[in-house]
C-alpha positions in Angstrom: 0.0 0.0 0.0 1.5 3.2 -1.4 1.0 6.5 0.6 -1.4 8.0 -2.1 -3.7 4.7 -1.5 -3.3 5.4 2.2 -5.1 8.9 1.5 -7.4 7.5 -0.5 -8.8 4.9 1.9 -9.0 7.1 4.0 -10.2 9.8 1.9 -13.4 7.1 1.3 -13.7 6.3 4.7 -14.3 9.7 6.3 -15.9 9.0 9.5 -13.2 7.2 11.0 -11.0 10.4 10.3 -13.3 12.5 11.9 -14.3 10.1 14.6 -10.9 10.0 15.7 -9.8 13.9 15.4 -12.9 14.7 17.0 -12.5 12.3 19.9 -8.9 13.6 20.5 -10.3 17.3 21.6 -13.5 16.1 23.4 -11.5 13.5 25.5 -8.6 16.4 26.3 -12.3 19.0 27.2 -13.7 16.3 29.3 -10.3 15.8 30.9 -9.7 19.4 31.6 -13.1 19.5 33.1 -13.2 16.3 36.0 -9.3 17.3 36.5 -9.3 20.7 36.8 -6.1 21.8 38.6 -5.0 18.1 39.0 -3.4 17.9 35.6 0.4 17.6 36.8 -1.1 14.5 39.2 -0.1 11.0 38.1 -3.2 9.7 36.1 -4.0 13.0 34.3 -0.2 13.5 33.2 0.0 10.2 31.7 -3.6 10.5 29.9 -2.4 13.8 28.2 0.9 12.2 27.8 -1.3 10.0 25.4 -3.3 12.0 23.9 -0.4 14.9 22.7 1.5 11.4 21.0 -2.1 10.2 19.8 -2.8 13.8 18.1 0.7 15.4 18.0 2.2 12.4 15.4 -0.6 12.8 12.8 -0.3 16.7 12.9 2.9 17.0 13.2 2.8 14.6 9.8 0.6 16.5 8.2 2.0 19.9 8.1 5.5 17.7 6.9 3.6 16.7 3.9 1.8 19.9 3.3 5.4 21.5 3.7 6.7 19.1 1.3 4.1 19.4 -1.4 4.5 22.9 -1.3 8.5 23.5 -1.1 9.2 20.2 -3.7 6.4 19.1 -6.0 5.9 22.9 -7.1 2.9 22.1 -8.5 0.2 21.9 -5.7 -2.0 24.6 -6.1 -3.9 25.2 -2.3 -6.7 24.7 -3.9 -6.2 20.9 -3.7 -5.1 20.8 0.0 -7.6 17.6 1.2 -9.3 18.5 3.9 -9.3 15.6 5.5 -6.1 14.5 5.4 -4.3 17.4 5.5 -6.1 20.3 8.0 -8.4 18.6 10.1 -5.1 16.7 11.6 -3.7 20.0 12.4 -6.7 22.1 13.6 -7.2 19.3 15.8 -3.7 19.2 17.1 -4.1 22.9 17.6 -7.3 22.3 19.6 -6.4 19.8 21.5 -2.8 21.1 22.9 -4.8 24.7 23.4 -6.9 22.4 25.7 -4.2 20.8 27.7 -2.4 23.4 28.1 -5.4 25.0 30.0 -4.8 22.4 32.8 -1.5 21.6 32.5 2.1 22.5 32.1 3.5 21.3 28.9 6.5 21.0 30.8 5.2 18.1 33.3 3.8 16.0 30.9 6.2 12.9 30.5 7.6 12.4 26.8 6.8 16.1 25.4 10.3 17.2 25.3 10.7 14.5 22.9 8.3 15.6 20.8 9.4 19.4 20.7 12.5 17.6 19.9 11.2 15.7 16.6 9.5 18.9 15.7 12.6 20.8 15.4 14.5 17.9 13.7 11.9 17.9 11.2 12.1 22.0 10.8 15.5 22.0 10.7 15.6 19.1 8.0 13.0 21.0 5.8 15.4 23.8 5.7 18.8 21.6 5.0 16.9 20.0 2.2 15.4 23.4 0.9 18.3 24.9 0.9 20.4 22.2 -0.4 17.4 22.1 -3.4 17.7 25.8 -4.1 21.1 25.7 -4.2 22.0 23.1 -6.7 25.0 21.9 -5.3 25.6 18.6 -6.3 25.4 20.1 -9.8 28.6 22.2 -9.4 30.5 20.3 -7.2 32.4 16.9 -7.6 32.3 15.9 -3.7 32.0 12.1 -3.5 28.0 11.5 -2.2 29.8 10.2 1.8 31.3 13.5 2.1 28.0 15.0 0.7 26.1 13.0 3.7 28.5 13.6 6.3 28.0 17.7 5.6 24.6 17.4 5.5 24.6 15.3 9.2 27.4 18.1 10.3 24.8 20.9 9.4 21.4 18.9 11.0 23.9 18.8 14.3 24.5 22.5 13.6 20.6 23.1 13.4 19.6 20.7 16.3 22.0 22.3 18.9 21.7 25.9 18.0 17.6 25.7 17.4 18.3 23.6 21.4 20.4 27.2 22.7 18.0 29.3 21.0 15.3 27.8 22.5 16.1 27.3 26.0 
């Protein structure tokens, strides 16, 4: 099963999409309502623990695709964009962190720093690889492709530990 078949199942099969990105938010409200001020405490943490990863991985792949589409297949008119697929993921994902963070810390929430972590991985990578597209390089330069991929890791270190500084 290719990705575009993925989408497409999906894409035919639209209440399970919205069953699931509508269940996010609503169990993160209901959550925020019987544990209001308890959020930090050990059953609530690890519930939002699992709903940011439940809601957070499907956004966070979304707006990597719609990135994508945009940057490389040059092509995608907006006007396209699938609804489905492609915003409801991160509307939801909006929602539902605007939610939890009513209650609760992002910062005691077990596992988030990871994710903050992957977010700015996959920034930073978007950047390397638009840049690296823009610029051409492998067109005008004879490097052999290792020392090509060991520049390229160099510069996501680069990315990842100053985007870490500037951050914290």
């Amino acid at each position: 099963m290719t990705l575009r078949e993925f989408f497409d199942y999906l894409s035919q099969n639209p209440i399970v999409v919205l069953a699931f990105f509508l269940a996010i938010p609503f169990t993160a409200l209901l959550a925020g309502i019987f544990g209001r001020g308890e959020g930090h405490l050990s059953p609530w943490k690890y519930l939002y623990s699992a709903l940011v990863y439940l809601i957070c991985v499907p956004g966070i792949f979304a707006a990597a695709l719609a990135v994508y589409l945009f940057l490389f297949e040059r092509g995608g008119s907006i006007f396209n964009v699938n609804l489905l697929t492609q915003v409801l993921p991160l509307f939801s994902m909006i929602l539902t962190l605007g939610l939890i963070r009513r209650n609760v810390s992002f910062e005691q929430i077990p596992g988030f720093g990871k994710l903050s972590g992957l977010m700015i991985m996959i920034a930073s990578v978007f950047v390397l690889m638009y840049f690296l597209d823009r610029l051409h390089l492998v067109a005008w330069v004879h490097v052999p492709v290792q020392y090509l991929l060991l520049i390229v890791a160099a510069l996501l270190l680069v990315f990842r530990f100053g985007l870490k500084s500037l951050i914290s």
